[in-house]
C-alpha positions, 0 to 999 in steps of 0.5 A: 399710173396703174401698171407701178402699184402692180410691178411693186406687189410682184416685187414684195412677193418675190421678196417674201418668198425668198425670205421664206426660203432662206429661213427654212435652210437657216432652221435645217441648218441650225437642226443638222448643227444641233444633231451634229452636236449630240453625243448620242447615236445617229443611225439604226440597225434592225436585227434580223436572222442570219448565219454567222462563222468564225474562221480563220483564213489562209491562201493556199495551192491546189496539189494532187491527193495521190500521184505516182511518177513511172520510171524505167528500172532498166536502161535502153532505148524507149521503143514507145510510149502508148500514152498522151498527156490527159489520157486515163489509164487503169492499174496495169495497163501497158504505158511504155516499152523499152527496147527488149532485145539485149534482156532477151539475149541475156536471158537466152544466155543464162538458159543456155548455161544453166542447161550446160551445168544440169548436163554436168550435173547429171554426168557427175551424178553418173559418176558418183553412182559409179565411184559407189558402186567401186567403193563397195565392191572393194569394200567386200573384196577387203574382207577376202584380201582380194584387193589392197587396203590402198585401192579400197582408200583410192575407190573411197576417195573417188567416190567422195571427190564425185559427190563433192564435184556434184555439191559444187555443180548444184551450186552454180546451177542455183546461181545460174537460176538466180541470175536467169531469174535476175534477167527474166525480171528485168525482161519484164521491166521493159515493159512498164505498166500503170501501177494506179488508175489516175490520169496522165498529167506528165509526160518526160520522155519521148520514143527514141530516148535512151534511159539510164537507170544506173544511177537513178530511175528516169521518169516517163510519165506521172500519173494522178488521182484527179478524183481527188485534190489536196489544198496545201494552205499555209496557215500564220504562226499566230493561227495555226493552233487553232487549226486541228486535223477533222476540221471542216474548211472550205475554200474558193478560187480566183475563176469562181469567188462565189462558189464554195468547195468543202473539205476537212484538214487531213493534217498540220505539218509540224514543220514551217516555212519561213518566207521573208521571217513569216513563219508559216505552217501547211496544212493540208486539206482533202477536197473532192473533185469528181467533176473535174473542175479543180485543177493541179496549182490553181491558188485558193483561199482556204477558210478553216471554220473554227464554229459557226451558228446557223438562223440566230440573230445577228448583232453588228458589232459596231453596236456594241457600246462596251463590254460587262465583264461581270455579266459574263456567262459561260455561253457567252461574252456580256456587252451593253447596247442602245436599243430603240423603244417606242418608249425611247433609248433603252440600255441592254445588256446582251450575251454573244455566241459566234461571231466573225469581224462584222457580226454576232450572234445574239443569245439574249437580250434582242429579238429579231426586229430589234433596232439596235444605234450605232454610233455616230462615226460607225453610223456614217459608214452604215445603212438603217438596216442591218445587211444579211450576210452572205449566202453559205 
């Protein structure tokens, strides 16, 4: 009798408790509707100090500054390369020889004639001072009518006829010298030096070959500047006007995403490409590499910084409710924003400096702490807190 007015007190507190519970969800509910319902702004952000730039983007290729390909202005048998792939050379150092000795046999041969025509020379030289000598004595004995008027003529004309033979053997003996000169040169081209300091990044012939320099100069091996890389980025149609040379830009790399390396726009080729009816501008960008680490066809991300604001105030642009255009100033665009007060929701309207896709700069009308409302869709996708952006 006892034990059942107990059961049925547990019962009615269970049951009360339940009845408790279902009306706080049913209240939480009704209050999620009723926000859900407003037109007004969900979430918050907090205004905080940060950099922001404005950039445009472009992929581009990793490409020596300065590179030179050294090829054999003679034809022979590459008698050895004194270079490997990696080595650094300086300017002048002995790269590669060619076999020597058919240059060595036409040089020997161009001496050889030259000094067989000086020898001609020097013999007709003889001549003439004799035929002179003839052609004055005769001369003398004409006044005494002790020779004819013929045999003076004869001694003339022999006297002429020397020194005309002489003028001839000057003649070769110049186009001997030019062509020993010739063959002494190309002597010397068998030996192929660096004509840079820079690195050998190429090799495209091996000892043994045998080059052929008729036609065209063979390549054996390409030297680079290393210490200095050049970013060939190609830039849309739509922004490359944008894009001037001195520019500052920098870029990243698929192997450090995180690490930036700064460099200028040395130029813009006036030239397209066009790939699959893009039309794409070079732009070439020089970029220092004294450590090395950059690398001939590595792919990049190029940033062209068009401004950039450094420790101002950042707004995100989601905030920004609508633009006033009659509040424009000449700093800066004019839009209106929600700011939260302890008063309640306040309408601004602020000026923005630089700005990217996310962010602004403020330059009036928020102070750093301001909380500024986002709207409801823009909200879902956003945190209380403005992020900072990331570090440059």
């Amino acid at each position: 009798m006892i034990a059942a007015p107990r059961r049925s007190r547990r019962y009615a507190g269970w049951i009360l408790l339940l009845l408790i519970l279902g009306g706080a969800a049913a209240w939480y509910r009704m209050q999620a509707a009723h926000e859900a319902a407003q037109p007004g702004l969900a979430t918050s952000a907090t205004i905080a100090r940060g950099t922001v730039e404005d950039v445009v983007t472009a992929q581009g290729k990793l490409e020596t500054r300065e590179y030179v390909d050294v090829g054999a202005q003679v034809s022979g048998q590459l008698k050895r390369v004194h270079v490997e792939i990696g080595d650094v050379v300086k300017k002048g150092q002995l790269l590669a020889e060619i076999d020597p000795r058919v240059y060595e046999a036409r040089v020997q041969a161009d001496e050889a004639r030259l000094r067989t025509l000086r020898a001609q020379l020097a013999e007709q030289e003889a001549q003439i001072r004799f035929a002179q000598r003839v052609y004055e004595r005769n001369r003398r004995l004409i006044a005494e009518q002790a020779v004819s008027q013929e045999l003076l003529e004869d001694s003339e004309t022999s006297w002429k006829t020397a020194e005309a033979r002489a003028s001839s053997l000057q003649a070769q003996i110049e186009e001997a010298q030019s062509t020993l000169d010739g063959d002494r040169t190309n002597l010397t081209f068998t030996k192929i030096y660096a004509p840079i300091d820079g690195t050998v990044v190429l090799q495209s012939a091996q000892e043994g070959q045998t080059l052929n320099a008729v036609q065209s100069a063979p390549v054996i091996v390409q030297l680079a500047d290393l210490d200095r890389m050049t970013v060939r980025a190609q830039v849309a149609e739509a922004d490359v006007m944008r894009i001037t040379p001195g520019q500052p830009a920098y870029f990243t790399t698929l192997g450090a995403m995180e690490e930036r390396w700064q460099g200028t726009v040395r130029q813009v080729l006036p030239s397209p490409e066009v790939i699959n009816e893009v039309v794409l501008y070079n732009a070439l960008i020089d970029v220092d590499n004294s450590d090395r680490r950059l690398m001939t066809g590595m792919s990049v991300q190029v940033f062209f910084v068009l401004g950039r604001a450094e420790n101002v105030p950042l707004v995100p642009l989601a905030a920004l409710r609508e633009r006033v255009p009659e509040a424009d100033t000449a700093a800066g665009e004019a839009h209106r924003v929600q700011v939260k007060t302890p008063g309640g929701v306040e309408s601004r309207v602020i000026h923005l400096g630089i700005r990217n896709r996310r962010v602004a700069a403020v330059l009036d009308g928020l102070e750093v702490g301001d909380q500024v409302l986002l709207p409801a869709a823009a909200g879902s996708a956003a945190t209380p807190t403005m992020r900072m952006p990331p570090r440059l």
